[in-house]
C-alpha positions in Angstrom: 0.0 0.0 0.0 2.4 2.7 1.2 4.7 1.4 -2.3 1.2 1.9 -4.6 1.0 6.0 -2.8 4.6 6.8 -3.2 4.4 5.9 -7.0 1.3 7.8 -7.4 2.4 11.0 -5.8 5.9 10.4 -8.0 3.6 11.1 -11.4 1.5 13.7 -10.2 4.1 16.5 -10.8 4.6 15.6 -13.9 1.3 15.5 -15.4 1.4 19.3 -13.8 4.2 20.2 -15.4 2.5 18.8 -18.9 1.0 22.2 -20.8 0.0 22.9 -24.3 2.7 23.4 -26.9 2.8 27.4 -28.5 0.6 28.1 -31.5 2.7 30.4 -34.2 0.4 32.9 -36.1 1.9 33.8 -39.6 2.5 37.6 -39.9 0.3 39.6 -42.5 0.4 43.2 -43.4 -2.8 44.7 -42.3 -3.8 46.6 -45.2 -2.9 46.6 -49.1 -1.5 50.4 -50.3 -1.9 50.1 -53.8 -0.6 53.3 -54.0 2.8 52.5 -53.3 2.7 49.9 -56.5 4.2 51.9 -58.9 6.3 52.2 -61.9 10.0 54.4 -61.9 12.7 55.2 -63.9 15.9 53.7 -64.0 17.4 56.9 -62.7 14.6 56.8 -59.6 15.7 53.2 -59.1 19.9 53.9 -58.8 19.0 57.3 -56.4 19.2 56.1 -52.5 16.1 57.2 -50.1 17.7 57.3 -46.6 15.9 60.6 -45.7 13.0 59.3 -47.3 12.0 61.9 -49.5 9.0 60.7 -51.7 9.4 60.3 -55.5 7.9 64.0 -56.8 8.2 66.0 -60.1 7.6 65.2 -63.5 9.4 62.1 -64.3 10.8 61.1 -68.1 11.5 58.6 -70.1 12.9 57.9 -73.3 11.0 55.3 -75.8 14.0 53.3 -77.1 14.3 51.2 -80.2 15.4 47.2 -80.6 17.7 46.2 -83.4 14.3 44.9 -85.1 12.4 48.5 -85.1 10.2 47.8 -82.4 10.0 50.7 -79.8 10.0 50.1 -76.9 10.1 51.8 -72.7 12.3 50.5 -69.8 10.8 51.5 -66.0 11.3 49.5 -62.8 8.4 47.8 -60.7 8.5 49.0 -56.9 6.0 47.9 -54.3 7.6 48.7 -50.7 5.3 48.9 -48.5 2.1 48.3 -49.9 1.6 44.7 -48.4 1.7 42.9 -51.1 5.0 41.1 -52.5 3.8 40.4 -56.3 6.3 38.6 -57.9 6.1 36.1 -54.9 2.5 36.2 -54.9 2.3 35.6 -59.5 4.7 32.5 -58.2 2.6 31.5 -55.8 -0.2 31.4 -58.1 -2.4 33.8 -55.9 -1.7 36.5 -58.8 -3.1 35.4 -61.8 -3.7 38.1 -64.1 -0.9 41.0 -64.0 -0.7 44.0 -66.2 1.2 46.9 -67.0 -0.9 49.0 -69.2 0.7 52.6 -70.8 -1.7 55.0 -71.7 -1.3 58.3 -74.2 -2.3 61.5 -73.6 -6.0 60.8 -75.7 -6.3 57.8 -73.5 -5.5 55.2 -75.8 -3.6 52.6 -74.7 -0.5 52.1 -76.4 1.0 49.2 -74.3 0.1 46.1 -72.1 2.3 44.2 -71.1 2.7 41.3 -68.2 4.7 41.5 -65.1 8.0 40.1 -65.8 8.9 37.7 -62.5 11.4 35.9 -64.2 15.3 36.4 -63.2 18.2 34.3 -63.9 21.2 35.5 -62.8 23.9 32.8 -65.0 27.3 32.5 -64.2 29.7 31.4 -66.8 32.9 29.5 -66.4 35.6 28.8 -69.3 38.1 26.4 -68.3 41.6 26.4 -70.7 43.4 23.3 -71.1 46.7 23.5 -73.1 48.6 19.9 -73.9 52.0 20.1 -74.7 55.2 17.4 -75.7 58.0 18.1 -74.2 61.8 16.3 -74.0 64.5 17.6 -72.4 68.0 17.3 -74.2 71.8 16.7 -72.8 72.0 20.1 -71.7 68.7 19.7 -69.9 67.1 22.4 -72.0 63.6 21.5 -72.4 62.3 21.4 -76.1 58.6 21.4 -77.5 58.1 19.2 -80.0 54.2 19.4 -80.8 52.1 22.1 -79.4 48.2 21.5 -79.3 45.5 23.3 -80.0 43.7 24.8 -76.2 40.5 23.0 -74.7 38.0 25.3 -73.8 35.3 24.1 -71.7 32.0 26.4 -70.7 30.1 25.5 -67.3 27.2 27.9 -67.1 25.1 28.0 -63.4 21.9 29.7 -63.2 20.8 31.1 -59.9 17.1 32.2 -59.8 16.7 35.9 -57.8 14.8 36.1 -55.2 12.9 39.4 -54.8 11.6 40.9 -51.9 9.4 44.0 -51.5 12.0 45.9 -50.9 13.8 45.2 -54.6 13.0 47.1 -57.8 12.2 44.9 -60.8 13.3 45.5 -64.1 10.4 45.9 -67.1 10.0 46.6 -70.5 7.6 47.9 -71.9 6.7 47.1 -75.8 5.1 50.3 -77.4 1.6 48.9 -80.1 2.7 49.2 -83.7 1.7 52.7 -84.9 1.3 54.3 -80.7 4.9 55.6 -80.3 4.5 58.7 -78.4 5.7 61.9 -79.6 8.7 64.0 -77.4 6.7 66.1 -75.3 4.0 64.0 -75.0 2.3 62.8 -71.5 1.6 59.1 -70.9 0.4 57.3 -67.5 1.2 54.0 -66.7 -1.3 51.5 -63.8 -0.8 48.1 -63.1 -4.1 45.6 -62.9 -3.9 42.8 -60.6 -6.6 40.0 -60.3 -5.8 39.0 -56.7 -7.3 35.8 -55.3 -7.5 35.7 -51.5 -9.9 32.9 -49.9 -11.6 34.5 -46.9 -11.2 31.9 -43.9 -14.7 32.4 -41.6 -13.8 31.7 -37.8 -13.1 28.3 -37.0 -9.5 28.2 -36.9 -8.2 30.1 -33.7 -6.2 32.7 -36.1 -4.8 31.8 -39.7 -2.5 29.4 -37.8 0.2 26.9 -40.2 -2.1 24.8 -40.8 -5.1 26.6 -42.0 -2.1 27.8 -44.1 -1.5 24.8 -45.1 -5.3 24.4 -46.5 -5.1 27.2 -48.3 -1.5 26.3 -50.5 -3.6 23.4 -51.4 -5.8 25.8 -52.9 -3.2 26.7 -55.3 -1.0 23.6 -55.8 -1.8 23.3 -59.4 -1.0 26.9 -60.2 1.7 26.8 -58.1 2.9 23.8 -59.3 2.6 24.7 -63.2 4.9 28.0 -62.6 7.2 26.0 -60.9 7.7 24.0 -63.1 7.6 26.5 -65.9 10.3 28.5 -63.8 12.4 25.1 -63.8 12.0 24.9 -67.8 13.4 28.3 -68.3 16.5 27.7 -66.2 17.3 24.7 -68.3 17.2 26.9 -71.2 19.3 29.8 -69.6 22.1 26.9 -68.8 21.8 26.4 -72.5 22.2 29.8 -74.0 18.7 30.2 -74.6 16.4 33.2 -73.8 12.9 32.6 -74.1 9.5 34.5 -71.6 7.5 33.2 -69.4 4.2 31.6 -70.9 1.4 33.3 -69.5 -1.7 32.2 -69.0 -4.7 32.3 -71.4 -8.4 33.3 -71.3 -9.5 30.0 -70.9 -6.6 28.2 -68.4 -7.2 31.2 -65.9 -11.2 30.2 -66.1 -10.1 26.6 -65.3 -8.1 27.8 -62.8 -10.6 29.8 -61.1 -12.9 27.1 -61.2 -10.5 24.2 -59.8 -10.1 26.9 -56.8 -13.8 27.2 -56.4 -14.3 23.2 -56.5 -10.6 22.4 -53.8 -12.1 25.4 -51.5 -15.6 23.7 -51.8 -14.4 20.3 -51.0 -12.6 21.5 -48.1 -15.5 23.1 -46.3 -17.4 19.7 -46.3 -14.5 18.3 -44.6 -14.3 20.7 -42.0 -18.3 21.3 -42.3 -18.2 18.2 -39.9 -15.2 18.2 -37.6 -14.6 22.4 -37.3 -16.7 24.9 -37.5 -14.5 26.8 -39.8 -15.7 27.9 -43.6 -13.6 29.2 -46.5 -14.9 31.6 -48.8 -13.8 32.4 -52.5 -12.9 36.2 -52.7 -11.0 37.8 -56.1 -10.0 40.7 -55.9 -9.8 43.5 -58.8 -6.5 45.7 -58.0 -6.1 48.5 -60.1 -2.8 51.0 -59.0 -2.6 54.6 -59.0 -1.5 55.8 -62.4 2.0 57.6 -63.1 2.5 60.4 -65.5 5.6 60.2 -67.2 6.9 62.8 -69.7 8.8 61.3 -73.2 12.1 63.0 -73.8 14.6 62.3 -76.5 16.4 58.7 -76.2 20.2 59.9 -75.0 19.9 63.4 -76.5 20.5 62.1 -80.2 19.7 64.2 -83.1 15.9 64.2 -84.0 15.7 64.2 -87.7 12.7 66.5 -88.3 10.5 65.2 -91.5 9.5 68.2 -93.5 5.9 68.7 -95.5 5.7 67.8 -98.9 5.6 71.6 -100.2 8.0 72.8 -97.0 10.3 70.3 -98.9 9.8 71.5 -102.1 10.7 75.5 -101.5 13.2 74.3 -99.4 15.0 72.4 -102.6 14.2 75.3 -104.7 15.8 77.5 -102.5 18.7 75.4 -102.2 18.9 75.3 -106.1 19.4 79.1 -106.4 22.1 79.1 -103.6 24.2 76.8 -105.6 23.7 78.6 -108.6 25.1 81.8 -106.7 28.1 79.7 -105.1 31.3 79.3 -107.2 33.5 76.1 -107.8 32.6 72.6 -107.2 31.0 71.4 -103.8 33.7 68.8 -104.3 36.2 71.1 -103.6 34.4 73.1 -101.2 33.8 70.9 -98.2 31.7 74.1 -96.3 29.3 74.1 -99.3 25.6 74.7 -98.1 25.0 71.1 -99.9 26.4 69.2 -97.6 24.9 71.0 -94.8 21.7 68.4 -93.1 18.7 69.6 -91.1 19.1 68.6 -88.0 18.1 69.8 -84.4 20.0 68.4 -81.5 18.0 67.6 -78.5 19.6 69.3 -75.2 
């Protein structure tokens, strides 16, 4: 008997000392600022903000063209503090329509354009190899009698970039066929953002790891595809190649929408009967605050100006009677009006 107490009072402290393991809450931002998702220049992007002065003034840009003809804008992506990481978020497959639309001064739009979240930062390494046949005569001189041709082998290593929200991320922009701005015109550029976020209705405690959990499940076959699309692209960076990101179509981001629907649907019958917990399907329709930006000359290069038909004309005609009035040849006269062009240099 007194054996039986002394091993029951030896267990009661520890079934005392016994208490519930810590829950972890996942952080969130409380609030989405769409106003700080916003296109800058490349100058904006190099300038450093430790007094944290605000972007203000009229910014420019140049519209640049590719070796092909096809005009085209470069600007950064920024979106510090607004709560919403979007190239993690477009990888995560909560993102699923992104756009960077440019609009002209009449309102018409002239570019639209996805979010580029690809980066690939590839490291290349040549390696040398140089065989040579050597003998060494009485004098111990060494003597080369064949010399071969060097080995050189490539290793290339792609590393994907991770960005966060406090990274700027590069864009371009490709201008419509016949939309090129003029210099001195005024265009604004938004970004549109179809944002699915699945409400959770109390049940859970908080949004704890594993309601988390439920809802990347949500997602895994968007998540999955870009991963794997991601993985595709590396291959082909390793390889020399440069190809985009394939976007999704009309129809794979209705799929898509519905196979979220049906995987949050299925999910609140299971917890229907255990938890009292209900997710909801919520899409969101982001639209940022638009940015003027002011076109400017590309680099200050000489803009040809294209005269008028009959401008042309009197011009030529004119022209005609100055030669008439100049002596000697103008190949002799390398100041000669004639080999003077029309052309007015940007500042």
């Amino acid at each position: 008997m007194i054996r039986t107490l002394i091993l029951i009072l030896a267990l009661v402290p520890l079934w005392v000392c016994k208490s519930t393991p810590p829950v972890s809450f996942r952080s969130q931002a409380e609030q989405i600022n769409l106003n700080s998702v916003r296109m800058i220049t490349k100058a904006e992007a190099k300038q450093t903000d430790k007094e944290g002065k605000k972007l203000g003034g009229d910014p420019t840009v140049a519209v640049e063209t590719s070796e092909k003809g096809q005009s085209y804008i470069q600007l950064d992506l920024v979106f510090e503090d607004s709560g919403l990481n979007i190239i993690e978020e477009i990888i995560a497959g909560k993102i699923l329509e992104h756009y960077i639309i440019a609009l002209n001064h009449k309102g018409e739009v002239i570019s639209k354009q996805p979010v580029n979240f690809q980066a690939f930062e590839v490291t290349e390494t040549k390696t040398e190899k140089v065989r040579n046949k050597v003998i060494a005569n009485e004098s111990k001189e060494p003597i080369t009698l064949k010399k071969e041709d060097a080995e050189t082998t490539t290793h290339r290593e792609a590393t994907e970039r991770q960005y966060t929200d406090k990274d700027s991320v590069p864009q371009v922009l490709v201008v419509f066929d016949g939309k090129t701005p003029k210099t001195g015109d005024y265009i604004s550029i938004f970004l549109e953002l179809t944002y699915i976020h699945p409400i959770l209705e109390p049940g859970c405690d908080s949004l704890t790891k594993a309601c988390d959990q439920t809802q990347k499940s949500f997602f895994a076959e968007i998540a999955a595809r870009n991963r794997s699309e991601l993985d595709k692209l590396k291959e082909k960076y390793l390889n020399g190649h440069i190809e985009s990101f394939p976007n999704l179509k009309d129809k794979e981001l209705e799929t898509l929408k519905l196979g979220i629907k049906g995987n949050i649907e299925r999910k609140n019958g299971m917890f229907g009967i255990k938890e009292p917990s209900k997710y909801n399907y919520r899409e969101w329709k982001l639209v940022s605050a638009p940015r003027f930006f002011k076109i400017v000359p590309n680099n200050g290069k000489p803009v040809v100006i294209e005269e008028k038909t009959e401008d042309k004309k009197e011009t030529q005609d004119q022209d005609n009677d100055r030669l008439s009035d100049e002596p000697g040849s103008i190949f002799e006269a390398p100041t000669h009006s004639i080999h003077k062009k029309r052309q007015i240099f940007t500042p």
